[in-house]
DRENPA-3360 file (N, C-alpha, C; in nm, 2 decimals, always signed):
BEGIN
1 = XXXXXXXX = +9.59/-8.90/+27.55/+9.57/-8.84/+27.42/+9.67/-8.74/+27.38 ~ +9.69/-8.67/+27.47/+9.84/-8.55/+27.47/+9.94/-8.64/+27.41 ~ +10.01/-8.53/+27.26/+10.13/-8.63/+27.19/+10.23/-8.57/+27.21 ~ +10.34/-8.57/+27.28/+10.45/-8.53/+27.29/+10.54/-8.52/+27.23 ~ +10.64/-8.36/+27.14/+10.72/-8.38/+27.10/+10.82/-8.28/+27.12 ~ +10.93/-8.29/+27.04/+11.05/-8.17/+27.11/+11.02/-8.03/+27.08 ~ +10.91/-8.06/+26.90/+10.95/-7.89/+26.85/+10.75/-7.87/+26.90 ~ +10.69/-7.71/+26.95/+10.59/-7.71/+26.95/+10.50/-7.73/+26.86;
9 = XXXXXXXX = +10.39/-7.73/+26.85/+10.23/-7.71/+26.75/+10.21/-7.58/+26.76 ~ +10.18/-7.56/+26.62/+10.12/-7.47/+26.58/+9.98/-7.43/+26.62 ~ +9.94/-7.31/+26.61/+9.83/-7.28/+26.66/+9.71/-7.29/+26.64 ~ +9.73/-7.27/+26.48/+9.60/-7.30/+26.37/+9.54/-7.35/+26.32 ~ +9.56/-7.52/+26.37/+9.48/-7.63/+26.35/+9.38/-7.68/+26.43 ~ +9.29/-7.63/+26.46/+9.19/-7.69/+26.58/+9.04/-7.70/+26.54 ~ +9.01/-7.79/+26.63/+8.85/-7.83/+26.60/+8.81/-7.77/+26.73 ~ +8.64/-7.71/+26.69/+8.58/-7.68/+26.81/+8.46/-7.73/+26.81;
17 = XXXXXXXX = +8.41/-7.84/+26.96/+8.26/-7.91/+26.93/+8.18/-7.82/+27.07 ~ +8.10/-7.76/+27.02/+8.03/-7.66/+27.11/+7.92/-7.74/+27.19 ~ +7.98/-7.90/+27.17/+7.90/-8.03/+27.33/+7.74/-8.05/+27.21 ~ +7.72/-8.02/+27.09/+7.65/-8.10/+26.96/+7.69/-8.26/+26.92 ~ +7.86/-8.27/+26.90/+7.91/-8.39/+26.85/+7.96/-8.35/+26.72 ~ +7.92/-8.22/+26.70/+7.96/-8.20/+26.54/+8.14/-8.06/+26.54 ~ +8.22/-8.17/+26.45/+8.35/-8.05/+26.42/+8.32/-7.99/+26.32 ~ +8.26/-8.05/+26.18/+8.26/-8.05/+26.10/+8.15/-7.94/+26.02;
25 = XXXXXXXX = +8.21/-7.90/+25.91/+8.13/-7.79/+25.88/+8.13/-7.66/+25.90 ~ +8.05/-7.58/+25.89/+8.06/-7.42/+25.90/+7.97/-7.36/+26.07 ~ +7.91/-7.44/+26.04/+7.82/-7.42/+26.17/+7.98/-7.45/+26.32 ~ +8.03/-7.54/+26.29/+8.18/-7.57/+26.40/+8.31/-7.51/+26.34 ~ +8.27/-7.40/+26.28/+8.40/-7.36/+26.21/+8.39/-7.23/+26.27 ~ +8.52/-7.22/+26.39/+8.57/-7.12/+26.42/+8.70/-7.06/+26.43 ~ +8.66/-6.93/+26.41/+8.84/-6.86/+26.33/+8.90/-6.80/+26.45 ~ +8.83/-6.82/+26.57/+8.96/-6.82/+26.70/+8.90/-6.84/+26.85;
33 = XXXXXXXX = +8.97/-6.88/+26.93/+8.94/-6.89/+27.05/+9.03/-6.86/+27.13 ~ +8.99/-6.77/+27.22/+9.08/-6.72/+27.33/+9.15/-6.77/+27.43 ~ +9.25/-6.74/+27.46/+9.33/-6.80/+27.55/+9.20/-6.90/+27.68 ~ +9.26/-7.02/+27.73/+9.19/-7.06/+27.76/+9.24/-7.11/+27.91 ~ +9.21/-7.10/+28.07/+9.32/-7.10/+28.16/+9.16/-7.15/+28.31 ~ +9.31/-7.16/+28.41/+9.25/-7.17/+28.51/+9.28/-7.17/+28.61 ~ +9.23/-7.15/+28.75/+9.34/-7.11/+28.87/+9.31/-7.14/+28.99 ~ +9.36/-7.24/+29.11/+9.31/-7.24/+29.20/+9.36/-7.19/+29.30;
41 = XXXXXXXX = +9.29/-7.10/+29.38/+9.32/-6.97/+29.46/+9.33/-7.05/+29.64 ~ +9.47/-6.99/+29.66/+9.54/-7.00/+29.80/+9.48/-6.94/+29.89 ~ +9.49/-6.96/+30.04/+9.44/-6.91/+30.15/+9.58/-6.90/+30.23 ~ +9.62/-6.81/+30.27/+9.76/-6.82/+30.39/+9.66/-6.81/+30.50 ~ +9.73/-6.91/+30.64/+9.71/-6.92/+30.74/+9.79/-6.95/+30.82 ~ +9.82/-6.86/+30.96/+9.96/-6.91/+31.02/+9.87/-6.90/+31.17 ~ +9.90/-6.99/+31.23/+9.85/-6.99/+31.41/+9.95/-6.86/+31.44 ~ +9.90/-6.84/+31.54/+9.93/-6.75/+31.66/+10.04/-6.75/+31.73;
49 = XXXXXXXX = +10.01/-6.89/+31.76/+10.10/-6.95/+31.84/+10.22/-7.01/+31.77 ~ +10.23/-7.02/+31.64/+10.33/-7.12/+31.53/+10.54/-7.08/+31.61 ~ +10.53/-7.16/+31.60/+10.68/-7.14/+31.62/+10.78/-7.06/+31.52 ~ +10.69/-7.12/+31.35/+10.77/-7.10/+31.24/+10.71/-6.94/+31.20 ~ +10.77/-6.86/+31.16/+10.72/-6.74/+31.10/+10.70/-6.70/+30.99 ~ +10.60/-6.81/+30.93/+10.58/-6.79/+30.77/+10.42/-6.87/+30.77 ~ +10.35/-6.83/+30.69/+10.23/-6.86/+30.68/+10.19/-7.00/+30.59 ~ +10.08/-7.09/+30.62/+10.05/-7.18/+30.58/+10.00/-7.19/+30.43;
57 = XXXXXXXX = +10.04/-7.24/+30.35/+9.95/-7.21/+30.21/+9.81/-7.33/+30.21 ~ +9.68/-7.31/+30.22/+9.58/-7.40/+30.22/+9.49/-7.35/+30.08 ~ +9.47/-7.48/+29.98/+9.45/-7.51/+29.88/+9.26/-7.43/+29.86 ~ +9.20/-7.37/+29.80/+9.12/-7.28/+29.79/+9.03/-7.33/+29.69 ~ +8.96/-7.25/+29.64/+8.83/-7.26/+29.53/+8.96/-7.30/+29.36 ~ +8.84/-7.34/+29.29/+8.89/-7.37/+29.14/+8.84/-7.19/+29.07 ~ +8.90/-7.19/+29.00/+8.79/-7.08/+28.93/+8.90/-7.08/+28.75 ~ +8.77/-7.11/+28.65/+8.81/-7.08/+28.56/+8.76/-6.98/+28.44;
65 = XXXXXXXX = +8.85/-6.93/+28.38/+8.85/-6.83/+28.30/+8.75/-6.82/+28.19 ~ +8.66/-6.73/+28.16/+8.55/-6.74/+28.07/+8.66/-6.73/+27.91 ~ +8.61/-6.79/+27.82/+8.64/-6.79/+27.69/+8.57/-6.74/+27.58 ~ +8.60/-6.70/+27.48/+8.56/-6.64/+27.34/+8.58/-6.69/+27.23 ~ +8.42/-6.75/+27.18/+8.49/-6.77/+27.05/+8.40/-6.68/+26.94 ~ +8.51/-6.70/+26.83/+8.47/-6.60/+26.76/+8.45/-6.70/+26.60 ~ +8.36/-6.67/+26.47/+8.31/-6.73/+26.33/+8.24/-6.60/+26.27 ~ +8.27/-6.65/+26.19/+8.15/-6.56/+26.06/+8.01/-6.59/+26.08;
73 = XXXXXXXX = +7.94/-6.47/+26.06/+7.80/-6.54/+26.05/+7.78/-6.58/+25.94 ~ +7.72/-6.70/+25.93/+7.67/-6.80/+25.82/+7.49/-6.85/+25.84 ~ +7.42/-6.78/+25.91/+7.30/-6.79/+25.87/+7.24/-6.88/+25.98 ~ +7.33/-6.93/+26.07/+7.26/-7.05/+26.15/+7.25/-7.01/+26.29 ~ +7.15/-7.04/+26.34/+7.04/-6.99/+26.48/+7.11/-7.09/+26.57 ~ +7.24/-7.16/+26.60/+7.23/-7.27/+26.67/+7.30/-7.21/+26.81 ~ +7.39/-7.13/+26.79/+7.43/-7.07/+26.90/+7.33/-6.97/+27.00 ~ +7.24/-6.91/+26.90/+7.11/-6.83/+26.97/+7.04/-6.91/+27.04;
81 = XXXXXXXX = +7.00/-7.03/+26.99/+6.90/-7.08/+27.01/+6.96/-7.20/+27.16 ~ +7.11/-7.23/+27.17/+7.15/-7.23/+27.30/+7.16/-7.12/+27.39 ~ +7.16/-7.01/+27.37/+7.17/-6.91/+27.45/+7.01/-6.89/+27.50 ~ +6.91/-6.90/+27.42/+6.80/-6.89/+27.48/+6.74/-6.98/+27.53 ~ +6.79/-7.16/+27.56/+6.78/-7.24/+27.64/+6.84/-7.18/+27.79 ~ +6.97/-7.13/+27.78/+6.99/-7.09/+27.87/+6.95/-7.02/+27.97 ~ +6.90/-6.88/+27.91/+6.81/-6.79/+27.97/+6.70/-6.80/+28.04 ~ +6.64/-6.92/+27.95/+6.51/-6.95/+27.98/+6.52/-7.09/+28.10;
89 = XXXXXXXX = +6.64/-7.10/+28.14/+6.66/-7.18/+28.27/+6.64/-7.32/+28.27 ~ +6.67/-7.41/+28.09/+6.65/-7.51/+28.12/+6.83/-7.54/+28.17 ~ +6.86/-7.68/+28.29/+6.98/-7.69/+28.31/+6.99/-7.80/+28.25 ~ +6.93/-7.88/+28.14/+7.01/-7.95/+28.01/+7.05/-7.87/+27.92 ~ +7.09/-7.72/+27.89/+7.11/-7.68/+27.85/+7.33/-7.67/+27.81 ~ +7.35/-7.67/+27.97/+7.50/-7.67/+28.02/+7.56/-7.81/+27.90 ~ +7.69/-7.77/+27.85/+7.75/-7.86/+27.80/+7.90/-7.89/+27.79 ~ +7.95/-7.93/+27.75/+8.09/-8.00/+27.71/+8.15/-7.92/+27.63;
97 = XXXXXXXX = +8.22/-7.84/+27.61/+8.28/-7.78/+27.49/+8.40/-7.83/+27.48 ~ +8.45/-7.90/+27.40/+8.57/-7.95/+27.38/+8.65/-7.87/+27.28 ~ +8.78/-7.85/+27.25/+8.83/-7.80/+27.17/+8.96/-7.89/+27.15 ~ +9.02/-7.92/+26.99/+9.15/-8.02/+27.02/+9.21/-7.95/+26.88 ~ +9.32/-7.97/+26.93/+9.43/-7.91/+26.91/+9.55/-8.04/+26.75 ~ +9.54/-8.00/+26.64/+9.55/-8.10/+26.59/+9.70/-8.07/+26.52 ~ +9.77/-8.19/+26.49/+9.90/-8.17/+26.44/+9.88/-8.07/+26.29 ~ +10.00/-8.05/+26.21/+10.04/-7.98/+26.12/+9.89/-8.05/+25.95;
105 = XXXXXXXX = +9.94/-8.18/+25.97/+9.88/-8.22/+25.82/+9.70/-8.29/+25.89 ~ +9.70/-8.23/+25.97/+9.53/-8.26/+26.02/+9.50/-8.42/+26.03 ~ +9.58/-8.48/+26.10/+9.54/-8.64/+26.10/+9.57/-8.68/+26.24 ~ +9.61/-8.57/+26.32/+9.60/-8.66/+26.45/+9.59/-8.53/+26.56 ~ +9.48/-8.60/+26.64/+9.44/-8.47/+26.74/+9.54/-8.46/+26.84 ~ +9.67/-8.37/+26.87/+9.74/-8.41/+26.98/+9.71/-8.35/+27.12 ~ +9.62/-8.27/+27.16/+9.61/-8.23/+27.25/+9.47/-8.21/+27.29 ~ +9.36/-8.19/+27.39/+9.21/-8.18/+27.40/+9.20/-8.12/+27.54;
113 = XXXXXXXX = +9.12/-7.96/+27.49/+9.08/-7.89/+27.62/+8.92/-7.93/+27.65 ~ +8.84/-7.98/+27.78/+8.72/-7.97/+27.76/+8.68/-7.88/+27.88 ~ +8.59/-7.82/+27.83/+8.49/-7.70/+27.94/+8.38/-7.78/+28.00 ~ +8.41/-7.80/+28.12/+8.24/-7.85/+28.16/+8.15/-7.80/+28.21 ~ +8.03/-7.83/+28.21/+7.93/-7.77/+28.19/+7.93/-7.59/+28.15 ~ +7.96/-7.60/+28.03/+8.01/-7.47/+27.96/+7.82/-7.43/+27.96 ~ +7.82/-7.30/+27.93/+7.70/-7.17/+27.91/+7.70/-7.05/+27.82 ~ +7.68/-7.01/+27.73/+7.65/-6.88/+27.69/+7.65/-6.78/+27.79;
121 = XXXXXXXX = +7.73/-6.69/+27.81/+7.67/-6.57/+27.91/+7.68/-6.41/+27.85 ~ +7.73/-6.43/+27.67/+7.71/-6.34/+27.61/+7.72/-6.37/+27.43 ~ +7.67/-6.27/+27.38/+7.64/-6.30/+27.23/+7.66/-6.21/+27.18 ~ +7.78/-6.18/+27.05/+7.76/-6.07/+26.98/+7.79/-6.08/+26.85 ~ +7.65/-5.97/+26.77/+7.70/-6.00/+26.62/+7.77/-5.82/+26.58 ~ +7.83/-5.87/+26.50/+7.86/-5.73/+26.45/+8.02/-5.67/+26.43 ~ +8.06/-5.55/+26.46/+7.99/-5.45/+26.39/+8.00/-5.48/+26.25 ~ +7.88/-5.40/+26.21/+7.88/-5.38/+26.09/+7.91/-5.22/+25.99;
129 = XXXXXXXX = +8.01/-5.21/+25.91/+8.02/-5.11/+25.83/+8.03/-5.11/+25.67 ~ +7.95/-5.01/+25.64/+7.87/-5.00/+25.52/+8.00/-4.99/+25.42 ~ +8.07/-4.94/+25.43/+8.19/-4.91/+25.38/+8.32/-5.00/+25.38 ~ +8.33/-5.14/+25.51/+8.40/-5.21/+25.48/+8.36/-5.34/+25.39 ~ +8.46/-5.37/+25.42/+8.49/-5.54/+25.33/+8.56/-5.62/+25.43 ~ +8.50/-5.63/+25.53/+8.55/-5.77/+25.68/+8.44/-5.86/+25.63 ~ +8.45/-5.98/+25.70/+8.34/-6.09/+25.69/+8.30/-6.04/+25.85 ~ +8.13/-6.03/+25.85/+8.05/-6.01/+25.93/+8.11/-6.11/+26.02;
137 = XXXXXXXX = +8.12/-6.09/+26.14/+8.14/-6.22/+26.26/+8.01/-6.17/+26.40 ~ +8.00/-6.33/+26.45/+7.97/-6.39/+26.58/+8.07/-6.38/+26.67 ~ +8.03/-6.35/+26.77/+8.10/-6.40/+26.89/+8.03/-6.44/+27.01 ~ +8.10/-6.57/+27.08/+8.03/-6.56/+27.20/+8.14/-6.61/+27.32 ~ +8.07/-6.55/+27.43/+8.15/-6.57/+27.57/+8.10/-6.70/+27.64 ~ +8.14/-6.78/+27.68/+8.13/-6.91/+27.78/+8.19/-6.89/+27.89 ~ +8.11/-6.95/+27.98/+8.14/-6.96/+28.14/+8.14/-7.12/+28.15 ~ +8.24/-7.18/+28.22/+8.22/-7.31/+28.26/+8.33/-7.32/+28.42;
145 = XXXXXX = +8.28/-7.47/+28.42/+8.29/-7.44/+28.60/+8.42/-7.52/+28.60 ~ +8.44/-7.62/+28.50/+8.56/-7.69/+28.52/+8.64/-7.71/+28.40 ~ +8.80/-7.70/+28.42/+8.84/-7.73/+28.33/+8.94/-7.87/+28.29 ~ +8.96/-7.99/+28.24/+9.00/-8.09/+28.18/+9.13/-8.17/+28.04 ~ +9.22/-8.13/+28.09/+9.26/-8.15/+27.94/+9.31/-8.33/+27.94 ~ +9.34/-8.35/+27.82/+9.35/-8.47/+27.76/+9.49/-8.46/+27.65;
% end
């Protein structure tokens, strides 16, 4: 699915499906997501006995980076109301978060990150000030265990 070309993509075209099925709309309309990464951690090991005097590199745990995304609030309980599946310990709750990456004139997805079995592990609305003029925003933090691109 990754489209290869010489000059980069731009940053600002992206769809985000929070593992619903839906891009579309305000409810999937978010105005950023955080760098998104992952890393799998080395072990050095050198025998005792080794002839060579330099340590072995052995391949370790996965671990990936929790993400943020961030929207306006627009009135809709859909994100709470995953977070309190979560809490409440059902594990159908874990999902897919996919996020793709789309060319300049929005007609072709070139690139797709997916989170698996992604989670809520934080929720914030706010701040609020009586005296500004921001659009109110949501944010929330995801934990997932694996990461996938396309």
């Amino acid at each position: 699915m990754a489209v290869m070309r010489d000059r980069p993509y731009t940053q600002f075209n992206f769809l985000v499906d929070i593992g619903d099925g839906n891009t579309d709309g305000p409810a999937a309309g978010f105005q950023e997501v955080s760098a998104i990464s992952t890393e799998v951690a080395v072990a050095e090991y050198r025998n005792g006995n080794s002839r060579e005097n330099s340590v072995t590199k052995i391949t370790g745990l996965n671990k990936a980076s929790d993400v943020t995304l961030k929207r306006g609030v627009i009135g809709s309980l859909s994100l709470y109301q995953w977070l309190d599946e979560i809490r409440n310990g059902n594990q159908r709750a874990l999902r897919t978060v996919t996020i793709q990456l789309q060319n300049e004139d929005h007609t072709e997805v070139v690139q797709t990150w997916k989170l698996l079995r992604a989670r809520i592990i934080k929720h914030t609305s706010g701040p609020f000030n009586a005296r500004g003029n921001e659009v109110a925003m949501e944010e929330i933090v995801l934990a997932y265990e694996r990461l996938e691109l396309e």
